[in-house]
Structure formats: C-alpha cells, structure tokens
N, C-alpha and C positions, 0 to 999 in steps of 0.2 A: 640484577643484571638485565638486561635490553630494555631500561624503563621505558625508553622512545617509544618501543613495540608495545610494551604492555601498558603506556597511554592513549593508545589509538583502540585496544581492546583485544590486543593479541594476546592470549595469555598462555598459551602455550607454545614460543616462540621454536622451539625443537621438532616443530609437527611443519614449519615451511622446510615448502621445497624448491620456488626460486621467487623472482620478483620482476616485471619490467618497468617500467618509467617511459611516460611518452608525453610530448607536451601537445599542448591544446587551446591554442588558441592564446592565452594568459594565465593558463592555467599548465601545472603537473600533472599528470595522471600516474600513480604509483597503485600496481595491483599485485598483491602477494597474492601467491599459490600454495595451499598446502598440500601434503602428501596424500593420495588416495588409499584410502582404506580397501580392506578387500571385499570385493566384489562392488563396489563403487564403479561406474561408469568416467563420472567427471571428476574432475580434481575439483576439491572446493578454494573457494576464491573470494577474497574483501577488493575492493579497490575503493580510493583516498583523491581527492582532490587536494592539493594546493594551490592556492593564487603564489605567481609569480612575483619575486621582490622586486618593486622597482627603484630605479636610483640615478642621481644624478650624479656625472661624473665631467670631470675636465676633459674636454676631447682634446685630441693628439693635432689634430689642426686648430692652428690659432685664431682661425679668424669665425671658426664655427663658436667659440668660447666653451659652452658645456652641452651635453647632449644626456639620453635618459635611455639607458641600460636594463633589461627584462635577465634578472638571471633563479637560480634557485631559493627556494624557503630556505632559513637556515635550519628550521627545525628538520625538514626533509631532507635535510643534510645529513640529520643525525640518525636519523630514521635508516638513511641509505647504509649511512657506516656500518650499524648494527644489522642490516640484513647483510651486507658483504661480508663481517665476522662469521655467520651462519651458514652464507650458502659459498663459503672459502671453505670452511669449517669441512664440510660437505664434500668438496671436491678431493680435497686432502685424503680423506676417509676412505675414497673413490680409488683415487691414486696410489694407496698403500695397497689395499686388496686387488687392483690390479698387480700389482708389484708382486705380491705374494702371492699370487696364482701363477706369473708365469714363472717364479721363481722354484714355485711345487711341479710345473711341467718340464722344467728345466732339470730336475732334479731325478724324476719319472724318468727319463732318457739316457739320464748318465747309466741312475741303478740297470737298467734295461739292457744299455752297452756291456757292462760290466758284467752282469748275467751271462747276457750271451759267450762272450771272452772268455770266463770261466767255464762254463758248458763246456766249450769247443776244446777249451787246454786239458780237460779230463776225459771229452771224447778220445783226444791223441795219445792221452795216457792209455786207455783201454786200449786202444786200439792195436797201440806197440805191446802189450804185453799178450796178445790172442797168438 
C-alpha cells in the first residue's frame, strides 16, 4: 500500500500530516509534512520536484492548428492520490471525534436536565409531606 510514497522514500506513510503542491516555473513542487513529535519545535518536511508534462495538442481554434500544453507528472498524479487517501483518511478521523464529543456534551445536558427535574419533583414530595 502507497507504493508512489514509499518510492520517493516515505516509509512511513501514517506519520504525514498534510502536503501542498505549488508550481514553479516548469516545474511541481510537492512538499509533505509530517506530524511533530513531542517536543519538536518544527514539523519535519521532504519536498520533491517534478518537471512538468509537456504535450501537444489540437487547439480549439483552427487556424492556430496545434499548440503545447504544461500540465501535471502522471506519476505525481499518483503520488497526489495516495496522499489524499491519507490526509482524507485524517480528516474523517477528525470528523467522528468531533462528532463524538459533542454528542458526549450533548448528552452531559440532557442527564443534567433530568437530574435537576428529578431533585425538584422529590423536593415537592418532601415538601408536601412536612
């Protein structure tokens, strides 16, 4: 699993923690970030060059005939996919345990109400029988 990643030298592809992509000139610049350790200051970081693919293609106007197009590596293509599997993967993770905290605070409030309500219907029991 993520062989893209652990061709480039990632080998522990669980330890990133996001990636940006930015181009340059003719070139990609893709730089993973991993997670900081404790008491680490900086996150650690690789960052990868690709040359841009280039390509001839039929332009949409006829009289220009064909023109030459700058787009992505396809390898970095695959590289992108499998870090978006990862730092999706991530977000997901994020997402539930948000979920499930406010679902435990949401919870917190009801018992809370319900406390109270009881208290109060046993203080009016006392209270009628003094």
């Amino acid at each position: 699993m993520y062989d893209n990643l652990k061709s480039l030298g990632v080998n522990h592809p669980d330890d990133i923690d996001r990636y940006s992509l930015r181009q340059e000139a003719n070139n990609d610049i893709l730089k993973i970030y991993f997670r900081r350790d404790k008491g680490e200051f900086f996150a650690k970081s690789v960052k990868f060059k690709y040359p841009r693919q280039r390509k001839t293609v039929v332009s949409d106007n006829a009289a220009e005939g064909y023109r030459e197009i700058n787009e992505i590596s396809p390898n970095l293509r695959y590289v992108i996919d499998e870090l978006d599997q990862l730092c999706l993967r991530d977000q997901t993770e994020v997402d539930l345990k948000h979920k499930i905290l406010e679902d435990l605070r949401h919870l917190e409030s009801v018992v809370s109400n319900k406390i109270a309500e009881i208290e109060s219907d046993l203080e009016k029991l006392t209270r009628n029988k003094s």
